[in-house]
C-alpha positions in Angstrom: 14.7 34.6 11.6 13.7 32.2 14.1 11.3 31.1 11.8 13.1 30.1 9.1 14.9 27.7 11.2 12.1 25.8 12.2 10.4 26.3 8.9 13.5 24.2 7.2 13.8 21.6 10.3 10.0 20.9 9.1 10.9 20.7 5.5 14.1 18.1 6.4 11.6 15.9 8.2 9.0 15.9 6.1 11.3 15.4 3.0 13.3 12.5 5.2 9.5 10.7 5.8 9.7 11.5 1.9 12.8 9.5 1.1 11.4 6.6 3.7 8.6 6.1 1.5 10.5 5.9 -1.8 13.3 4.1 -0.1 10.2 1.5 1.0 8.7 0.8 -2.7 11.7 0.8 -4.4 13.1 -2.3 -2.3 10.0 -3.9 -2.6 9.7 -3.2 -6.6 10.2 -8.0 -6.6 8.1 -8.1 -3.9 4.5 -10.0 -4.8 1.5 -8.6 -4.8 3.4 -5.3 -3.1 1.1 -1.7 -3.5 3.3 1.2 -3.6 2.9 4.2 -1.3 2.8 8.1 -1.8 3.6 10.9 0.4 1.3 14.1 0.7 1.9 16.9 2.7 0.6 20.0 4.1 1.5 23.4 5.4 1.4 23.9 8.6 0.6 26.6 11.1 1.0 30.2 10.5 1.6 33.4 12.1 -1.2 36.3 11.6 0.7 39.6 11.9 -2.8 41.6 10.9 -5.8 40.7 9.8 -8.1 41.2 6.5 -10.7 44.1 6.6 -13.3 44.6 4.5 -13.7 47.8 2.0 -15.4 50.8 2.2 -17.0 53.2 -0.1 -14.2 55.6 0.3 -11.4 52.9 1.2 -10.2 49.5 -0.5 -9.8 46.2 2.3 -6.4 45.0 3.4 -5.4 41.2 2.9 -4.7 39.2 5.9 -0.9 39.6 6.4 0.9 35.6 7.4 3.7 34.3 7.7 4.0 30.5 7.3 5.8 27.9 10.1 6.7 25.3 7.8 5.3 21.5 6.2 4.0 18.4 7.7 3.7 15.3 6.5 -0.3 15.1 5.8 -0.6 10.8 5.4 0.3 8.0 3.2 -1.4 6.8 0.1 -1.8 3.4 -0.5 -1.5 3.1 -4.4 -4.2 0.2 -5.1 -3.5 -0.5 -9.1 -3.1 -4.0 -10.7 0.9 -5.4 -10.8 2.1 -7.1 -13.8 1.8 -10.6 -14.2 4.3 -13.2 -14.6 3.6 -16.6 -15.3 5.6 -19.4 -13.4 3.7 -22.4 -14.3 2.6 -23.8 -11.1 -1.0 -24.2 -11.0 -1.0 -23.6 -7.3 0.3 -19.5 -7.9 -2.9 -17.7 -8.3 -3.1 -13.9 -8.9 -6.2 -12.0 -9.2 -6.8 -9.7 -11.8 -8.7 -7.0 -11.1 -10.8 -5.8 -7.5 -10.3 -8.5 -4.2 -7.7 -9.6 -1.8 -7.0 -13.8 -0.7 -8.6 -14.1 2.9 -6.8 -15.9 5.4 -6.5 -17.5 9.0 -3.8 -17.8 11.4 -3.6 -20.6 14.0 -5.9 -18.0 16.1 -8.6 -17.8 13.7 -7.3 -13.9 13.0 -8.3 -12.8 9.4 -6.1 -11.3 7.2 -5.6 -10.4 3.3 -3.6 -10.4 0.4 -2.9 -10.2 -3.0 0.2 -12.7 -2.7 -1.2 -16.3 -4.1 1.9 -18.3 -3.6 0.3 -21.1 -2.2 0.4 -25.0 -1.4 -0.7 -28.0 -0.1 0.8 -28.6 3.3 1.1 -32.0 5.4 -2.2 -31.7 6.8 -3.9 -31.4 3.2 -4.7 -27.7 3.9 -4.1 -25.3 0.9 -2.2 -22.3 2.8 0.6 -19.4 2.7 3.6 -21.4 2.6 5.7 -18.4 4.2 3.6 -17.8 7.0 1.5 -21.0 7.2 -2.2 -19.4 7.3 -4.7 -21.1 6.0 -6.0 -19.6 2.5 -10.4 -19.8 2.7 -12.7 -20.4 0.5 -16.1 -18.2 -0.5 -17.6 -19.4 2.9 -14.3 -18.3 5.0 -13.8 -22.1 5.2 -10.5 -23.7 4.9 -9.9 -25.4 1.7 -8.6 -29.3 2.0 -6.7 -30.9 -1.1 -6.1 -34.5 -1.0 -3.0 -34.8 -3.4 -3.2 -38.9 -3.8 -6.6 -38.9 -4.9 -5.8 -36.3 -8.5 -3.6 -36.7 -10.6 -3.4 -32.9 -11.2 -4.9 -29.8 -10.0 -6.3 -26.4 -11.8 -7.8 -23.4 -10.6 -10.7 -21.8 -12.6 -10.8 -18.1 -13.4 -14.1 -17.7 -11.0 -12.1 -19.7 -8.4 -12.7 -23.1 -8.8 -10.3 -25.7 -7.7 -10.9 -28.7 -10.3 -9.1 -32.1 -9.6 -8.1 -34.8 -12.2 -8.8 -37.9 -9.9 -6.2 -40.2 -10.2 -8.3 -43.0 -11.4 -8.7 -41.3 -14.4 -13.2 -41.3 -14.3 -12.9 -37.8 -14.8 -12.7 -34.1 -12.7 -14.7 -33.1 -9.9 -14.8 -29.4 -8.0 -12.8 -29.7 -4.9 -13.6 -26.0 -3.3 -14.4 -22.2 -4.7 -11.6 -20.1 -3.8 -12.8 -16.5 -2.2 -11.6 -12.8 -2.5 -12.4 -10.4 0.0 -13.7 -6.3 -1.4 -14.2 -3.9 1.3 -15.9 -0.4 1.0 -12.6 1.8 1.1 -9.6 -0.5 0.1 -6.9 2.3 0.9 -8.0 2.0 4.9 -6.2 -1.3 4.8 -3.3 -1.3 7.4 -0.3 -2.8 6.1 0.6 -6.3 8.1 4.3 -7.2 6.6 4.3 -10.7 5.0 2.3 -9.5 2.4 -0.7 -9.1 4.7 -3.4 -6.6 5.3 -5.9 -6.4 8.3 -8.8 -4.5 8.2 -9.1 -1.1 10.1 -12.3 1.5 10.8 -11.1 3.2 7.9 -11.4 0.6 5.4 -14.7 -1.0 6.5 -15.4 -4.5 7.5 -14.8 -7.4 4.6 -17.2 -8.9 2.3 -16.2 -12.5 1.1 -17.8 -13.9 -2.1 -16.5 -15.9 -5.0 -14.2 -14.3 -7.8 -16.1 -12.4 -10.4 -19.5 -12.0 -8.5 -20.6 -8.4 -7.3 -17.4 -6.8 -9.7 -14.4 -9.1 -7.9 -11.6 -9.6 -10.4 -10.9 -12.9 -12.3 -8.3 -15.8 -11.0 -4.9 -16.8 -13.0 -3.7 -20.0 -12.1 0.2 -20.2 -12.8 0.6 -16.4 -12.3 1.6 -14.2 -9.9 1.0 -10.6 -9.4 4.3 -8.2 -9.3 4.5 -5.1 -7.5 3.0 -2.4 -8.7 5.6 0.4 -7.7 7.5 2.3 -10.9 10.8 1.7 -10.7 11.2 5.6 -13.2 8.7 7.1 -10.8 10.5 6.4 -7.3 13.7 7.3 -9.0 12.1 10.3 -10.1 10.7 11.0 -6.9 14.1 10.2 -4.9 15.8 13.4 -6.8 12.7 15.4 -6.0 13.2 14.3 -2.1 17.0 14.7 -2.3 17.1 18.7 -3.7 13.9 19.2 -1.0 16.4 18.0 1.5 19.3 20.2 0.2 17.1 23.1 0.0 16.1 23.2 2.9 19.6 22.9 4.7 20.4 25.9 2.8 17.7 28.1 4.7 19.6 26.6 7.4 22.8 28.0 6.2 21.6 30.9 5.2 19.5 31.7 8.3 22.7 31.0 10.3 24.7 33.4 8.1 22.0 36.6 8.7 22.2 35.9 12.6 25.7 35.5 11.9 26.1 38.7 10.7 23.2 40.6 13.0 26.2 39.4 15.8 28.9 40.5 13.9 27.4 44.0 13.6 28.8 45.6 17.2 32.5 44.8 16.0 
């Protein structure tokens, strides 16, 4: 009976860590550039009470006789898959359609990644996160420097290509090459908040090169990528966690009510 117990305690964690993850994707479902998570899980120990044997010609085998100790929570999933795209007309929003991730650099010269390309122009003419002020690099991991007063517009190509109308009206000229990072397992990314990434054992170091060489996606200027969870998925998802976590306080119950009654039984 004791078993039961901690067979259901395992199954209210692992169906709380469940609800966590839904709970996560679906508040970040207007979140840019956001990858959605998935929970798998595994059994966990279990109790031999006998083991198999092997037949005879006069006698059949046995089965190995167990008895399972409940569920774990085996890892998280980072869902990779394109977002939708919505266009907001600034030429400075870039989302990348198809494989790669933005590189960038903190004050320290850290790298980190991500498929958020809300950018601008700050004071010092670098092009950078405006929420968190890293600079965005180009193919060479070099920072990219706009001068706004010499064009009279800017565009970004679909291989990455940052064209400039100069002011003067003479013509355009190619002020950088934005790049995109690809890495040898993409789901080893750890999660960084702020819509960053950092690279981990797991995912493999990063390879920079422009967009659309060696199968890195195209560029959008004026769009952004959406998040990419499913809104009828996670909803579908938060019932499945919810009855998991009722079930299992029902062994609970139950469990209690058998002790309950093996008590009961010198009255």
């Amino acid at each position: 009976m004791l078993r039961a117990f901690g067979s259901a305690v395992s199954g209210l964690r692992s169906q709380q860590a469940f609800m966590d993850i839904v709970a996560n994707n679906i508040s970040n479902v207007s979140t840019t550039g956001f990858k959605a998570q998935r929970a798998r899980f595994s059994d966990m120990l279990y109790q031999t009470l006998s083991g198999g044997s092997a037949g005879s010609a006069n006698a059949g085998g046995t089965d190995p006789n167990q008895i399972g100790l409940g569920v774990q929570l085996a890892g998280t999933d980072n869902i990779m898959g394109q977002g939708a795209l919505t266009a907001t007309g600034n030429p400075l929003d870039v989302a990348v359609e198809g494989n790669g991730f933005f590189e960038m650099k903190d004050a320290s010269g850290n790298k980190f990644y991500t498929r958020d390309g809300a950018f601008a122009i700050d004071a010092n003419k670098h092009l950078v996160n405006p929420s968190t002020g890293m600079l965005v690099q180009d193919k060479g991991e070099a920072n990219i420097t706009i001068d706004l007063t010499l064009y009279s517009s800017i565009s970004i190509q679909p291989d990455g290509t940052i064209v400039g109308t100069k002011a003067d009206g003479s013509g355009t000229t190619n002020i950088a090459q934005l790049g995109l990072a690809t890495f040898p397992n993409q789901q080893g990314l750890v999660r960084d908040g702020d819509n960053l990434w950092t690279q981990s054992a797991a995912s493999g170091a990063a390879t920079v090169d422009a967009p659309q060489a060696n199968g890195r996606g195209n560029l959008r200027s004026g769009v952004l990528e959406s998040s990419n969870a499913d809104l009828a998925q996670e909803f579908s998802n938060m019932i499945i966690a919810q009855r998991g976590f009722e079930a299992n306080t029902k062994v609970i119950t139950a469990a209690d009510e058998i002790l309950q009654s093996l008590v009961n039984i010198i009255h």
